[in-house]
C-alpha positions in Angstrom: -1.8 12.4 10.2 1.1 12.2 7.7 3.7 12.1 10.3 1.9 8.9 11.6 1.6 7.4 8.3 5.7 8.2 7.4 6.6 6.8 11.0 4.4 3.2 10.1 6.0 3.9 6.3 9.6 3.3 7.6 9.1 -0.2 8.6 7.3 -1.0 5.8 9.7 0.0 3.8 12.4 -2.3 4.8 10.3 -5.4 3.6 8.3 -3.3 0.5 10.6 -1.7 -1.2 13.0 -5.1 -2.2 9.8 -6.1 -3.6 8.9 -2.9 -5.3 12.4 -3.0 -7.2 11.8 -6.9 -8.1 8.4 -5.6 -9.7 9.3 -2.9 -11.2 12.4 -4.2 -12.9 10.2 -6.9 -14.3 8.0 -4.4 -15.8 9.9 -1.5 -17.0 7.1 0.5 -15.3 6.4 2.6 -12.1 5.6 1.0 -9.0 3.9 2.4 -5.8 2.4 1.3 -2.6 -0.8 3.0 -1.2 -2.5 2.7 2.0 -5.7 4.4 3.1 -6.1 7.3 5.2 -9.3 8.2 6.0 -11.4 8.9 3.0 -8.1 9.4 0.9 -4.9 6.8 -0.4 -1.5 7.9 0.3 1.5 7.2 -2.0 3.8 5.8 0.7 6.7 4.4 -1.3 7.6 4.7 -5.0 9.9 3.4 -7.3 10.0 5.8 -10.8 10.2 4.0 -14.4 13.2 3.9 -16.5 11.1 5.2 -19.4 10.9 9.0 -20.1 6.9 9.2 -20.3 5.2 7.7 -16.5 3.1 9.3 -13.7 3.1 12.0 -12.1 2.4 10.4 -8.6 4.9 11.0 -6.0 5.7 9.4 -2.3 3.4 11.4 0.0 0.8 12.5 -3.3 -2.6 12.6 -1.7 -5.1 10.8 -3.9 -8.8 9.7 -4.2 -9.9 6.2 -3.1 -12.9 6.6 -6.0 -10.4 6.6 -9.2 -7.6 4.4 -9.8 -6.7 0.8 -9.3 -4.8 1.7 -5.9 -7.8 3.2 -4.5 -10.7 0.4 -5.9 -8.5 -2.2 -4.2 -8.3 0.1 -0.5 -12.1 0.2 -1.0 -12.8 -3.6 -1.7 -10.5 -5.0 0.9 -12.1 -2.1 3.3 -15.7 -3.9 2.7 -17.1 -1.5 0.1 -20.5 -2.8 -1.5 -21.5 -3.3 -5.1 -20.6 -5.7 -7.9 -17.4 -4.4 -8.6 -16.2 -4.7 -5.1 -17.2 -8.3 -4.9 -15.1 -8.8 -8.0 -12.2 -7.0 -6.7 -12.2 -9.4 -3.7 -12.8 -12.1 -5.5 -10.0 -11.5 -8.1 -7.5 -9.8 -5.4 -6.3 -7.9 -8.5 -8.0 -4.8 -10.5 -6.5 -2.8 -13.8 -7.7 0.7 -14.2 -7.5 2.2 -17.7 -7.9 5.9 -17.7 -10.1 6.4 -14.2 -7.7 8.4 -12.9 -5.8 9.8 -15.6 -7.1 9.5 -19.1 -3.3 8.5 -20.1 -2.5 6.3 -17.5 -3.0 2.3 -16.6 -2.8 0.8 -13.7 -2.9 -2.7 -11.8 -2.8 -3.2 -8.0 -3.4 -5.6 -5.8 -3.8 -6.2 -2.0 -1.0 -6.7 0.9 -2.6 -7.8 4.6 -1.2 -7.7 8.0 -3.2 -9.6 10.9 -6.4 -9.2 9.7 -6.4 -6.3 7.5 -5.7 -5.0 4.7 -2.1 -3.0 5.1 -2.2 -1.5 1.5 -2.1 -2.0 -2.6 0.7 -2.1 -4.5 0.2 -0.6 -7.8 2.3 -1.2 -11.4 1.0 2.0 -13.4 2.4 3.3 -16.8 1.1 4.8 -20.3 -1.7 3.5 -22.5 0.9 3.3 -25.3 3.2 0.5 -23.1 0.8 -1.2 -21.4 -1.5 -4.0 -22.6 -4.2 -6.9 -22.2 -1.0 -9.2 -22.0 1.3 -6.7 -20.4 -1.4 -6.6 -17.2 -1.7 -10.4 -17.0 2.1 -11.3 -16.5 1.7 -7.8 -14.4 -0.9 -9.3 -12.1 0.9 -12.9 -11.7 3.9 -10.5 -10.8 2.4 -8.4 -8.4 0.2 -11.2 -6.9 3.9 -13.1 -6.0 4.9 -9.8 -4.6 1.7 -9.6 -2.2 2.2 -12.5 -1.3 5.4 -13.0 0.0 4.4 -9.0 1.4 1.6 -10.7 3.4 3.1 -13.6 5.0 6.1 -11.8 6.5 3.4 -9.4 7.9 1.7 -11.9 9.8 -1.8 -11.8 7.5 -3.3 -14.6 5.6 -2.1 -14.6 2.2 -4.0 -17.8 1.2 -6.7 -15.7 -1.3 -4.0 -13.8 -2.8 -2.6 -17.2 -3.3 -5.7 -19.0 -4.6 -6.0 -15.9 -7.1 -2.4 -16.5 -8.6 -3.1 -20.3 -8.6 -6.3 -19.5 -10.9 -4.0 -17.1 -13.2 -1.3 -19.8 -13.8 -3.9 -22.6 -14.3 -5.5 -20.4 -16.5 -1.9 -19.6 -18.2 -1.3 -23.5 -18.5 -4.5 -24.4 -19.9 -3.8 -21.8 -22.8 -0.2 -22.7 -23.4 -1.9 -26.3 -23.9 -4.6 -25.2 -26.1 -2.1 -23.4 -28.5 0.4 -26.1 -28.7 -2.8 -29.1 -29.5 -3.5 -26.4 -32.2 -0.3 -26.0 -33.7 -0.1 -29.5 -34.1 
């Protein structure tokens, strides 16, 4: 099973892992892409922080689908039921604080190929770096990142697009607000 998921790994990489540096260097934090095996995630490619406090996770880490933002997006886009699901597709995007590791944050979204969902990428670092505002310019990051993922994949990148489109309207619209109010 591994050795199947290194071999599809390899070509992924080529087209991930440019992105994964863009992201990361943006952030300051860790970045990783997970895709599902089984009832499981698998860290398939990760790029370490600069910082001396960040995860633990490693390329090949085994992990569950249940805790963390890596795992809730495998599930979503893998037509889980409930609520938060529903959200999860709706958004493209979900931030985890603590569900995984008490001390840890983190913010995936969804990559497709043809008509699936390939994986999540995943910004994760310390409660103590990461904030409300820190995971909104995270999410408009990683959303770009998807994005550009998904179309040179072959999938249908158009929600992931229509998410980041809500983000920067929303971004607009307070940038507007603020300035009328400074006035």
């Amino acid at each position: 099973m591994l050795g199947a998921v290194y071999r599809h790994s390899a070509s992924l990489g080529d087209l991930l892992i440019p992105l994964m540096r863009e992201v990361a260097d943006q952030t300051g934090e860790s970045m990783s892409i997970y895709v599902r095996s089984g009832d499981v995630r698998v860290c398939l490619h990760r790029i370490d922080s600069m910082h001396a406090v960040r995860g633990d996770v490693r390329e090949g880490d085994v992990l569950p689908l249940e805790r963390g933002s890596g795992g809730r997006i495998l599930l979503a886009f893998s037509g889980a039921k409930g609520k938060l699901y529903e959200t999860i597709r709706a958004e493209c995007c979900y931030a985890s604080v603590g569900e995984r590791d008490p001390e840890t944050v983190g913010i995936s979204v969804p990559f497709f190929g043809a008509g699936h969902v390939m994986g999540a990428m995943t910004v994760a670092g310390p409660r103590s770096r990461i904030d409300k505002t820190f995971i909104a310019n995270a999410r408009a990051l990683l959303l770009r990142a998807a994005a550009r993922a998904t179309s040179s994949l072959g999938g249908d990148a158009s929600a992931i697009n229509q998410s980041l489109g809500a983000i920067l309207a929303g971004a607009r619209s307070s940038t507007a607000a603020a300035a009328r109010s400074a006035r």
